[in-house]
N, C-alpha and C positions, 0 to 999 in steps of 0.2 A: 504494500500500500504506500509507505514512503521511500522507495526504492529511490535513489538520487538515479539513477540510471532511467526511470521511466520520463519517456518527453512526451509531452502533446505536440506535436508539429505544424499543423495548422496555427500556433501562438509563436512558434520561433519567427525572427525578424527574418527579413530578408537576406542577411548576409551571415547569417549564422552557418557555423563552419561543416554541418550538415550537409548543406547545398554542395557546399566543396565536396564534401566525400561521397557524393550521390554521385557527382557528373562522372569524379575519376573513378568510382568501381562500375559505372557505365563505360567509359572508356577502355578502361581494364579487363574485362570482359571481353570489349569487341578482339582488342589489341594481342589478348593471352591469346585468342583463336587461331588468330591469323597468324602469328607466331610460332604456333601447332602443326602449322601446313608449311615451313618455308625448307624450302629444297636445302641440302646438306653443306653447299658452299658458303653459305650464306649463315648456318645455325651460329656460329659465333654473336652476331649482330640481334639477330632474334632473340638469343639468351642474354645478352642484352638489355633486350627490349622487356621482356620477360620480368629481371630485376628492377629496374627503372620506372615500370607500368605497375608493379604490383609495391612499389615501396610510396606511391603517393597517396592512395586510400587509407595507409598503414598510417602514415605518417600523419595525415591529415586526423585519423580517429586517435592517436597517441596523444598526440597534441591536443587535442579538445580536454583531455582528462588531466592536462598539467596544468599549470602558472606560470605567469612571468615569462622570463628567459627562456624558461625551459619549452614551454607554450610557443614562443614566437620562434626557437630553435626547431621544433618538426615543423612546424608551417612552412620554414622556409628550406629546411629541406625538402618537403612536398615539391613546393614550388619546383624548384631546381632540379629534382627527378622528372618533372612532366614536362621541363625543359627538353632535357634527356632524349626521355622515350618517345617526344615527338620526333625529334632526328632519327631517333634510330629508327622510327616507323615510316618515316619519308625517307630515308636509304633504301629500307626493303621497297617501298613503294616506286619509290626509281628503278630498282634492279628491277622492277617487274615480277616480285617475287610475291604478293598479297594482292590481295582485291581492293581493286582504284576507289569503288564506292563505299564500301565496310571503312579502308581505311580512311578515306576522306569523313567518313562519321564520330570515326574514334581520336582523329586530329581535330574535329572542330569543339567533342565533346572536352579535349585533353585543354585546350584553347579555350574555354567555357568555365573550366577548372581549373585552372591560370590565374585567370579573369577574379573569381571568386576568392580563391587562395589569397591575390595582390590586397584584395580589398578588408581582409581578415590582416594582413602584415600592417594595413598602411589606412588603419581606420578615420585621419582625419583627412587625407591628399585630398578627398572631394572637396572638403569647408577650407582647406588652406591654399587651392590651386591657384599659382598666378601672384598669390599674396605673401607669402613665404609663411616659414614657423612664426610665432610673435615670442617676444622676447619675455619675461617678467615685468618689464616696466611699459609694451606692449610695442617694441620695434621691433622691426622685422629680421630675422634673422637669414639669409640668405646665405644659403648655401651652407649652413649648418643647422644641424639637429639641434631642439630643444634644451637636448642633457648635457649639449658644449659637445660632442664628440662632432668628429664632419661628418656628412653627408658624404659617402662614396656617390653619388648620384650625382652630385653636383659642384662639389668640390675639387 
């Protein structure tokens, strides 16, 4: 009855990190498939793809049950594995080694899951675009982060 595990999901916000791990084990799915099927010169890259596809759902569900650091550490690993596995799934897709339309579903859904993941790292880039971090006394800080560290982004 008070299971901290039970969600009602119809009340989760929009960006709630759910959404992430819905698209990538959508993705994941498609991606393990096609992967299943790729001809023997190629299996290096598919296993590959393999690790890369199945470590973003992981990572994205890991991450929801931490804090902190530790929270924004699997997210952005998520992130950076669907990086990954979408190259290595447009490599096979080049060699002609998977299916043009499957995988074009599983790149848009990996790119959807991107998308969402970004928005889970970078909760305020919408309310600050344009205008930079603000400082404490309320100036803009450009090109640096909040907490005084830089911005790899922009710095």
């Amino acid at each position: 009855m008070n299971d901290p595990e039970v969600t009602m999901t119809d009340t989760l916000p929009a960006n709630h990190p759910l959404d992430a791990v819905n698209l990538a084990m959508e993705a994941a799915s498609i991606a393990l498939a096609l992967a299943r099927a790729v001809p023997a010169p190629l299996r290096p890259i598919a296993d590959q793809l393999i690790r890369a596809v199945s470590s973003v759902p992981a990572n994205l569900a890991e991450g929801h049950g931490r804090t902190g650091r530790d929270r924004l550490h699997h997210w952005r690993i998520a992130y950076a594995s669907a990086k990954e596995a979408d190259i290595h799934l447009r490599l096979l897709l080049g060699a002609g080694a998977v299916d043009r339309d499957r995988a074009t579903t599983a790149l848009t859904l990996l790119d959807r899951s991107r998308g969402a993941t970004w928005k889970l790292l970078h909760p305020t880039a919408r309310e600050s675009r344009g205008a930079g971090v603000q400082g404490r006394g309320g100036e803009a800080l450009r090109g640096r982060r909040a907490e005084g560290r830089p911005n790899v982004l922009t710095s």
